[in-house]
ZAMARGU-4260 file (C-alpha; in steps of 0.2 Angstrom, whole numbers, plus 5000, padded with zeros to 4 digits):
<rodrens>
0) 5606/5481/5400 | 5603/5474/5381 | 5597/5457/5388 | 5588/5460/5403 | 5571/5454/5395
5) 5582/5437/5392 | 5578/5434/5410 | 5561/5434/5409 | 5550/5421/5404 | 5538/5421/5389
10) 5523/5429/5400 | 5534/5437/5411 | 5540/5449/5396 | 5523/5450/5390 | 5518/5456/5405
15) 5534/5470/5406 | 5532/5475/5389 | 5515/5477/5386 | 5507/5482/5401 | 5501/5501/5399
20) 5484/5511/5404 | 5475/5501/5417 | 5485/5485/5419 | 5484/5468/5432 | 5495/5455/5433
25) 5489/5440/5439 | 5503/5429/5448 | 5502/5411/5453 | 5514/5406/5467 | 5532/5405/5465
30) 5529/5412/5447 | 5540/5428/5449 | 5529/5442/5454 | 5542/5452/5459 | 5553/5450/5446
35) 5540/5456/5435 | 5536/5474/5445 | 5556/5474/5449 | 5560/5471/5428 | 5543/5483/5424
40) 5552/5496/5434 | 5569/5494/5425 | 5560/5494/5409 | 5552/5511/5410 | 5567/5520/5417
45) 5577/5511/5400 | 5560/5518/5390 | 5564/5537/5395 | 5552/5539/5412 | 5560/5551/5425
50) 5566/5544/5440 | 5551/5555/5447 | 5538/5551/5437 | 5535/5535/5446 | 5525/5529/5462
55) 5532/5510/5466 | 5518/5506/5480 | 5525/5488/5491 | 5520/5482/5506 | 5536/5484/5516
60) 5548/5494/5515 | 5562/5484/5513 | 5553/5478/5498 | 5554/5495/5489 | 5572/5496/5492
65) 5576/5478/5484 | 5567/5483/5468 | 5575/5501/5470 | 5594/5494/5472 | 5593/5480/5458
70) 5586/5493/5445 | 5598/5505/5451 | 5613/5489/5448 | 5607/5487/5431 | 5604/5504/5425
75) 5619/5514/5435 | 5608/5528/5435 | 5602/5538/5452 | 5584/5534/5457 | 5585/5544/5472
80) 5569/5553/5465 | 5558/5538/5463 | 5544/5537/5475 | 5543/5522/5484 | 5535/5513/5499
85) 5521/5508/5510 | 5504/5514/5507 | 5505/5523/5524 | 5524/5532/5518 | 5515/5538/5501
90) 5500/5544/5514 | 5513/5554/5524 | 5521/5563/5509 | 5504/5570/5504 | 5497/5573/5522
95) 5512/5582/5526 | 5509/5594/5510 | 5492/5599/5512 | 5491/5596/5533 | 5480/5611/5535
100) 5465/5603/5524 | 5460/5592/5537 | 5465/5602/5552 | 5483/5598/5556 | 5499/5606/5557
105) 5514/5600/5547 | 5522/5597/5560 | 5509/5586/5566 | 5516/5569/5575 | 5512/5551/5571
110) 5507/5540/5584 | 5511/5521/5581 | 5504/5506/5587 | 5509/5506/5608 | 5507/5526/5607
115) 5488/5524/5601 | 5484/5512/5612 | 5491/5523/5629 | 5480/5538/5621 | 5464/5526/5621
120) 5469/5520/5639 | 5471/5536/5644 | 5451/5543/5634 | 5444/5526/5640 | 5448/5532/5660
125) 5442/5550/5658 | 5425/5541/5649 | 5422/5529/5662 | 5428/5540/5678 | 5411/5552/5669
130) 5400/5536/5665 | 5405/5524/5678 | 5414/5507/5680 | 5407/5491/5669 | 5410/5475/5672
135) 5419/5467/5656 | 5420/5482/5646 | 5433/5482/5634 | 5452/5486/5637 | 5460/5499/5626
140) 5468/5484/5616 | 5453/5479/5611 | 5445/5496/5608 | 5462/5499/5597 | 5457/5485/5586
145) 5441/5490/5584 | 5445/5506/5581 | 5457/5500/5568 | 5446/5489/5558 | 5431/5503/5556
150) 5444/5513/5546 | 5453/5502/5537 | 5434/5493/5530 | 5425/5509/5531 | 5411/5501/5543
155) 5403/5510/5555 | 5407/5508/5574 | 5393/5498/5576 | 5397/5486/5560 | 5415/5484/5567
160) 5409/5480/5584 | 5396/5466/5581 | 5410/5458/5567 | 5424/5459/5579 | 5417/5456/5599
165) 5396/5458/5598 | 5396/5455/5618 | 5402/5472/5616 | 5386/5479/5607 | 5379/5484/5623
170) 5393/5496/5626 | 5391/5505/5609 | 5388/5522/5615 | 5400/5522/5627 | 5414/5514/5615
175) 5405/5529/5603 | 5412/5542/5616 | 5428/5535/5617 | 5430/5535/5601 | 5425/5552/5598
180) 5437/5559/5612 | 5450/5549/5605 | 5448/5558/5588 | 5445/5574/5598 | 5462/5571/5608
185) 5473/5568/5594 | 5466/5584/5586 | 5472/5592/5602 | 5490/5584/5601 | 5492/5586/5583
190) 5493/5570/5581 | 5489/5555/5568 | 5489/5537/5569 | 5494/5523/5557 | 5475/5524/5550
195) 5472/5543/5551 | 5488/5543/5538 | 5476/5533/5526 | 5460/5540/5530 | 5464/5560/5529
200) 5477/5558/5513 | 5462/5550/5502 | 5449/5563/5508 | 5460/5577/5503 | 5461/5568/5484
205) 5442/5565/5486 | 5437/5582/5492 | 5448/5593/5482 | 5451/5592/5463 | 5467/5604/5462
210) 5476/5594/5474 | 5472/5578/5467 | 5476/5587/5448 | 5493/5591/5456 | 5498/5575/5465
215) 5491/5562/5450 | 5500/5573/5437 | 5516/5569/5446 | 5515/5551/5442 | 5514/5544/5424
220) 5517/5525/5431 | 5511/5518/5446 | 5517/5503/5450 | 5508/5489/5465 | 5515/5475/5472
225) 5505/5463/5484 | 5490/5472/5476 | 5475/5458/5485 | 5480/5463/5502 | 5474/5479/5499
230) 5462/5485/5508 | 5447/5500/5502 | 5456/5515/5506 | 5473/5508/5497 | 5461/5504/5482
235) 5455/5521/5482 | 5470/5532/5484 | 5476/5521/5468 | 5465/5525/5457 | 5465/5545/5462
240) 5482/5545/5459 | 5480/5537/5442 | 5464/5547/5436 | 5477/5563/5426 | 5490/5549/5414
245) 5480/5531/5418 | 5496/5520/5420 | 5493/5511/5434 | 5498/5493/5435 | 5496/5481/5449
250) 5502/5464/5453 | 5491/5452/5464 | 5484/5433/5465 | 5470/5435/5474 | 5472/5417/5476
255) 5484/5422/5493 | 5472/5436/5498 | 5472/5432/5518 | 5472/5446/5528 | 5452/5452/5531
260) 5456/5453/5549 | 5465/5467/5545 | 5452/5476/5531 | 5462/5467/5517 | 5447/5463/5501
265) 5452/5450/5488 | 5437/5458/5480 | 5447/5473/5477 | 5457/5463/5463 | 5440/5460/5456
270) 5435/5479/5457 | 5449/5482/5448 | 5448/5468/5433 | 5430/5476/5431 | 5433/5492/5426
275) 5432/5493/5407 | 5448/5493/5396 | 5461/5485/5411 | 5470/5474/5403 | 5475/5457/5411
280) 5490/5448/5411 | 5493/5431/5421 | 5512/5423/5424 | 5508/5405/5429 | 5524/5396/5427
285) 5528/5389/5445 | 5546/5392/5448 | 5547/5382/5466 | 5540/5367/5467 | 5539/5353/5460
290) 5525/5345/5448 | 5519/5331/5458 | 5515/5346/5471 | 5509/5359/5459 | 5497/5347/5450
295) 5487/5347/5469 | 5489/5364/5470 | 5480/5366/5452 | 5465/5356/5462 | 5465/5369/5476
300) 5464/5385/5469 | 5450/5395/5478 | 5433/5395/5469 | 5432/5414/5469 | 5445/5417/5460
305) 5453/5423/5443 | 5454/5407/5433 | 5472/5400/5432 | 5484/5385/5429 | 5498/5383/5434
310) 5513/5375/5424 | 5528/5366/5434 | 5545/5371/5429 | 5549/5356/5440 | 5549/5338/5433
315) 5543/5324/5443 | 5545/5323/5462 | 5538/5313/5475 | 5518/5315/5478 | 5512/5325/5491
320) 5509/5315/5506 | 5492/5315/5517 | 5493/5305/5531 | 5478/5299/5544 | 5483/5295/5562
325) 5470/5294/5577 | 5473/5312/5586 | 5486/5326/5589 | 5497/5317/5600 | 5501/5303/5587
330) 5501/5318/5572 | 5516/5325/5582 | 5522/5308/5586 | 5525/5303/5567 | 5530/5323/5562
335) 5545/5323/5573 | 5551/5304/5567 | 5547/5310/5548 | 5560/5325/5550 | 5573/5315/5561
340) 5575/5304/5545 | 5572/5319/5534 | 5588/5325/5543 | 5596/5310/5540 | 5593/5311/5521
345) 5602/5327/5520 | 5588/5338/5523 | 5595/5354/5532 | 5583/5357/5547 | 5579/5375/5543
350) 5574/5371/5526 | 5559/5359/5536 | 5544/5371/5540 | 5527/5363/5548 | 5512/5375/5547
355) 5496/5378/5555 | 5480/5386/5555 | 5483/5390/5573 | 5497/5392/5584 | 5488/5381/5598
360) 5488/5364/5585 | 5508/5366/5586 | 5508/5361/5604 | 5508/5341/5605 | 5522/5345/5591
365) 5533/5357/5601 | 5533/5343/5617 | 5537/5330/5605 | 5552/5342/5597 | 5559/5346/5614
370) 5556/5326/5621 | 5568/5323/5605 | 5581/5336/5606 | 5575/5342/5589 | 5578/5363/5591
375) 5563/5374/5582 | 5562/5391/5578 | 5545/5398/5579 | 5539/5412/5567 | 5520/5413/5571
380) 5526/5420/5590 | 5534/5415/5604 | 5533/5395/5611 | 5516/5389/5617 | 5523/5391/5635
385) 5529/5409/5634 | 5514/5417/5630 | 5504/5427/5641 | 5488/5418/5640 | 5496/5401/5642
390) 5508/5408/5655 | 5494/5415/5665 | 5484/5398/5667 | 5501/5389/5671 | 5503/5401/5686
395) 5487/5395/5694 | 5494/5377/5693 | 5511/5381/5699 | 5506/5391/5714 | 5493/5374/5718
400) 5508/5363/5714 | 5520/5375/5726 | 5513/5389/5737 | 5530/5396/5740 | 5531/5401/5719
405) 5531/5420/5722 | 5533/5424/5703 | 5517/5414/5700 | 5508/5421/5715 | 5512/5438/5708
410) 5504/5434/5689 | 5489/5428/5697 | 5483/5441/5708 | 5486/5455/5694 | 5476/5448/5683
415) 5461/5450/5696 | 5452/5468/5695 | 5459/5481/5710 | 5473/5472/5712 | 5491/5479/5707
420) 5507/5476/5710 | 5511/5479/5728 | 5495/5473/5734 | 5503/5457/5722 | 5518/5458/5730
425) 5514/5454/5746 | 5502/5442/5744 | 5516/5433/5736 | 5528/5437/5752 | 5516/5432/5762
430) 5512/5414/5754 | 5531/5410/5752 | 5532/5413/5772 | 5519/5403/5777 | 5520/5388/5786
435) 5522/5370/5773 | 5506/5362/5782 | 5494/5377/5776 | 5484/5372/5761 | 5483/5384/5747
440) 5466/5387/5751 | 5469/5392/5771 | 5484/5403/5765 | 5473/5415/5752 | 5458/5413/5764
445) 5467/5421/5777 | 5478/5436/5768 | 5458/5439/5757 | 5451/5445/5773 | 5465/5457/5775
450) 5461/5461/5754 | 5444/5462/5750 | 5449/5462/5730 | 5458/5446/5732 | 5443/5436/5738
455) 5435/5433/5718 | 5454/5425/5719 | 5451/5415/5734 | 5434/5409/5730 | 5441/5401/5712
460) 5459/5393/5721 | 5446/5386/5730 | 5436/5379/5718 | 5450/5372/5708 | 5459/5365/5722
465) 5445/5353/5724 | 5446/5346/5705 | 5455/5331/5705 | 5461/5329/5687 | 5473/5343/5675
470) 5461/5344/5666 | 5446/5349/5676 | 5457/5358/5686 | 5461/5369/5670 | 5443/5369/5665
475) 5438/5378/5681 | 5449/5390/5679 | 5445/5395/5661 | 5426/5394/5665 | 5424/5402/5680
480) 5436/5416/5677 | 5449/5417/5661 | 5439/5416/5646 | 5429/5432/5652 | 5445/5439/5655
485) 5450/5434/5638 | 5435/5443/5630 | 5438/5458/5641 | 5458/5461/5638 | 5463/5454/5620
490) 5456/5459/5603 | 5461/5441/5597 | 5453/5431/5612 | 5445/5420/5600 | 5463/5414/5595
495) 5469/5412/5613 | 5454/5403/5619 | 5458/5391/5607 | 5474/5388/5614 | 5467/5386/5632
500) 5454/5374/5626 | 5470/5365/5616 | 5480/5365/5633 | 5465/5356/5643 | 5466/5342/5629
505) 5481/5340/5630 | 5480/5339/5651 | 5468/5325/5650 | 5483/5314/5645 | 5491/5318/5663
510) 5489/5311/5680 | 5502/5319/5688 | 5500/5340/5689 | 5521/5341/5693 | 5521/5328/5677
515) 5512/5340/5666 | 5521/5356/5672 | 5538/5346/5670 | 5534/5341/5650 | 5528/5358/5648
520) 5542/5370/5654 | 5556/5358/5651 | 5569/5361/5637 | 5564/5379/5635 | 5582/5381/5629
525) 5585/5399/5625 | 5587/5403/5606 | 5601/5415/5605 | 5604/5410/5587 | 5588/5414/5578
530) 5595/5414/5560 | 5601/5396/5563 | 5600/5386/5548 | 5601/5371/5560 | 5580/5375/5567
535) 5564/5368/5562 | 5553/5381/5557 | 5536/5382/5567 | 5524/5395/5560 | 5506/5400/5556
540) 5503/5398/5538 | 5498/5416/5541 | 5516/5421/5543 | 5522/5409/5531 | 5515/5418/5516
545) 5530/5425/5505 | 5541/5409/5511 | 5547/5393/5505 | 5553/5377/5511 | 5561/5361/5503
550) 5549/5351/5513 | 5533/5355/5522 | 5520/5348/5534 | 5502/5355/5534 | 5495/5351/5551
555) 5477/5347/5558 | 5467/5347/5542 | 5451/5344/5548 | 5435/5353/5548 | 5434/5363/5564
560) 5453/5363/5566 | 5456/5369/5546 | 5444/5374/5541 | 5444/5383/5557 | 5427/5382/5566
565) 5423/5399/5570 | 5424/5402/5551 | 5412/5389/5550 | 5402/5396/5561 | 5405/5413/5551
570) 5401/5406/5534 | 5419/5412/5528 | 5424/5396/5517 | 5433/5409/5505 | 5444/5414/5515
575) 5449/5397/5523 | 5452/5390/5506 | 5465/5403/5502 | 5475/5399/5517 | 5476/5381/5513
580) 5479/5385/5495 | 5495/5396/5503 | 5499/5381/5513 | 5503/5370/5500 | 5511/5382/5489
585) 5527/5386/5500 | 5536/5367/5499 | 5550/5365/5486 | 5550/5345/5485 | 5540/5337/5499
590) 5521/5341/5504 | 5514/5331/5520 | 5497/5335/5524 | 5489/5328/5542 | 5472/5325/5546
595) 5467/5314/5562 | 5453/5303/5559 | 5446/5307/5577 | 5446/5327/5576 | 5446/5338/5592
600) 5432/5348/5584 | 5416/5348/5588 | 5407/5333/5578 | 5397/5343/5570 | 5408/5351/5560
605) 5421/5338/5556 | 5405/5329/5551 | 5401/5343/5540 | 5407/5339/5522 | 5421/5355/5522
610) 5436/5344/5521 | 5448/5350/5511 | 5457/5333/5507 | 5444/5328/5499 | 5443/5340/5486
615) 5462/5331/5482 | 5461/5320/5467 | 5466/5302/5476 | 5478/5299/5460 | 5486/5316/5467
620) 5494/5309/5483 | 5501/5295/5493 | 5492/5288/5507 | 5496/5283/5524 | 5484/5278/5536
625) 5489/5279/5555 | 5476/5276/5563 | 5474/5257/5565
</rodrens>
């Protein structure tokens, strides 16, 4: 205990020793944020504050219980009255108190996720049974989402409707209703969801001043972690609980702020720097990588953001690496022989990671992996071929490539409104029985006239079966039918068209349907270690944030791809840059970033200027050009 500050660095302890009143601590990556709110912690409960006189606020719960257990190791004492967790736990704590305020029991129930999304298929029926059917109006998933991000931004309906789907804002009054009996039907169950935990514990604070006297007196320290993912309620309930003693100290870099999608605000760490007498503190040593990578990263640092530089603890190191080949194909081509010799230099394939903007630029990569008998772990999901969208437009193919696929018969009648499973069922039946000289076109011909609702189905078989190339073939099916049905049944279409449109490039490099199929569903070994340290890591930079690898490639970067062109298209730069800026902040030793000098974008925007290798200083990294 008498050395403990010994462990921290120069800022570090400047930071755990003097922060007090309104404090925020700016922390580059791999500078040792949580160190710092774990060692804050210890400090206080060695200064005399109560186990109970502190709020620690994380982002996960397994977080809270980290920084709980090593200041309960160094102390010895019991910290079994500290509270500590989520936003929506501390939410709970306070709703379950003072229920009846906002018209609940305390006994009410809390609905997660799946359960708030059956309630809104269940309201969404009993509106459209009273209003009548529309073609393409939203699913409850979608709805959820919108939902969702109304509370968590504080927009209205409308606002959160033409940011997230506007070909929905001809439905808004509708969507209003459902919404409404939504709100009415959980009143009626007693029940809350995820957001509601939120929304009702900071109107009680707002709305009545002894409750928010008695909750805030509680606390003389409040303590944040992950503070620029917060989004304006979490912001709010802050700084009620820290208007009675004022201690409140929060650690962010807004430089990492990437979650908007879900209501996260960098601007919130701004908000919170402006209000007069907060004191600022920044730790900017970078603990992980080394300083050939750290002196790029000191080039990339969003525009928006606090001022900082970083200092590598790290000598030396080899420069980053951006290399130029023609397209995707030959990206995936030289990623796969880079970590075959990486392997051979020692490197342990789980401490390998390639990231991407989006899951659909891992594709050419996850063939090549499997060609090479390299195995991968995937974070950002499942594998391209395993997921529903993907699966989906496979199952057309298969049932053209053999009529007897019941499975794949099956998949493609259900996604075809009226239709459901037995009415699925035996469509597939009937199609495995019948005779090998039918044509696919003669065999759902003939069982339509029997199946009204199966005849939108024919009519597209039919149109596909007359493409002659992969490509066109998956081009018909995604214009004539699966990217409204996209837009209709997923609150991230966006994302999955992406990965359809990603799939029919990749089909232009096929002649062969069965040859296509074979490369795409072969070596789908099952992973029944997924903690192995002997896996590639494939992953979103998204869900890389937090981690760290030894050596890292950064796929696709090229405007349109990353920068993604639907931020383009949205005018939302900020937000791009601060997932690049992750990007090249989780690798330990080696940085590879791949562009292609023919981009799959649109040339218009990887014609634009927004290239983010530019910005690199040329003395900043090696290059290798592929592209001959």
């Amino acid at each position: 205990m008498t050395d403990y500050l010994a462990e921290l660095d120069q800022e570090q302890k400047q930071a755990v020793l003097c922060s007090s009143g309104r404090s925020i601590v700016i922390a580059g990556p791999g500078s040792g944020k949580t160190r710092v709110i774990t060692y804050k912690l210890l400090h206080l409960l060695k200064s005399g504050i109560k186990p109970s006189e502190i709020l620690l606020v994380t982002f996960t719960r397994a977080a809270a219980n980290e920084m709980i257990e090593r200041a309960r190791t160094l102390t010895g004492m019991d910290l079994e009255e500290i509270t500590a967790g989520t936003f929506h736990h501390i939410c709970n704590l306070i709703l379950r108190k003072y229920a009846s305020k906002v018209g609940l029991s305390h006994n009410f129930s809390i609905l997660d996720e799946e359960d708030s999304k059956n309630l809104i298929r269940h309201v969404r029926t009993i509106v459209l049974e009273r209003e009548g059917e529309m073609k393409h109006f939203p699913t409850h998933n979608v709805l959820q989402k919108i939902f969702s991000y109304c509370a968590n931004t504080m927009t209205s309906l409308r606002e959160a409707i033409l940011k997230l789907n506007p070909k929905f804002d001809e439905y808004e009054d509708v969507i209003e209703k459902i919404y409404t009996e939504y709100v009415i039907e959980k009143r009626n169950q007693n029940c809350v969801d995820y957001d509601d935990l939120l929304i009702f514990a900071v109107h009680i604070l707002q709305q009545d001043s002894s409750v928010r006297t008695r909750e805030a007196s509680k606390y003389k320290w409040i303590l944040v972690d992950e503070f620029q993912d917060t989004n304006i309620l979490q912001l709010n309930l802050i700084e009620l609980l820290s208007t009675i003693h004022g201690n409140v100290v929060v650690v962010a870099d807004d430089s990492q702020s990437i979650y908007s999608f879900r209501g996260a605000r960098y601007e919130n760490v701004r908000d919170f720097m402006n209000i007069p007498n907060t004191k600022l503190f920044k730790i900017q040593r970078n603990y992980r990588s080394d300083e050939s990578i750290v002196s790029l990263v000191n080039h990339v640092i969003p525009k928006r953001s606090v001022p900082k530089t970083l200092r590598a603890v790290r000598p030396g190191g080899r420069k980053p690496i951006v290399v130029e080949t023609n397209d995707k194909e030959e990206e995936a081509r030289f990623v796969t022989r880079e970590i075959l010799k990486l392997i051979e230099q020692g490197f342990e394939p789980g401490g390998i990671a390639v990231l991407y903007r989006s899951h659909s630029h891992s594709l050419d990569l996850q063939i090549e992996l499997s060609k090479s008998q390299i195995d991968f772990k995937i974070l950002s999901g499942i594998r391209f071929t395993e997921t529903a969208h993907v699966k989906d437009v496979l199952a057309f193919l298969k049932v053209l490539q053999n009529t007897r696929d019941k499975i794949s018969w099956g998949r493609v009648a259900r996604l075809f409104p009226g239709v459901g499973a037995k009415t699925a069922a035996n469509l597939a039946e009937y199609a495995s029985q019948a005779s090998n000289t039918k044509s696919i076109v003669e065999i759902i011909k003939e069982y339509s006239n029997k199946k009204a609702q199966l005849s939108e189905l024919a009519e597209l078989l039919s149109r596909v079966s007359e493409r002659e190339t992969v490509s066109d073939k998956i081009d018909t099916i995604y214009e004539k039918f699966y990217s409204q049905y996209l837009e209709d049944n997923y609150p991230d279409s966006r994302d999955r068209k992406m990965d359809i449109e990603r799939l029919i490039q990749v089909a232009q490099r096929y002649r062969s349907l069965e040859r296509f199929l074979s490369d795409l569903t072969l070596n789908e070994a099952e992973e029944n270690d997924l903690h192995s340290k002997n896996k590639i890591i494939l992953t979103t930079v998204h869900q890389a944030k937090g981690l760290e690898w030894d050596a890292v490639f950064v796929l696709s970067v090229n405007p349109g791809d990353f920068p993604s062109y639907y931020a383009l298209i949205d005018g939302n730069l900020d937000e791009e840059e601060r997932i690049f800026y992750v990007a090249v902040t989780r690798s330990k030793k080696l940085l590879y970033i791949l562009k292609q000098k023919f981009s799959s974008a649109p040339y218009m925007y990887w014609t634009s200027g927004t290239d983010f290798v530019k910005k690199i200083p040329p003395r900043l990294v090696e290059y290798l050009d592929l592209s001959f």
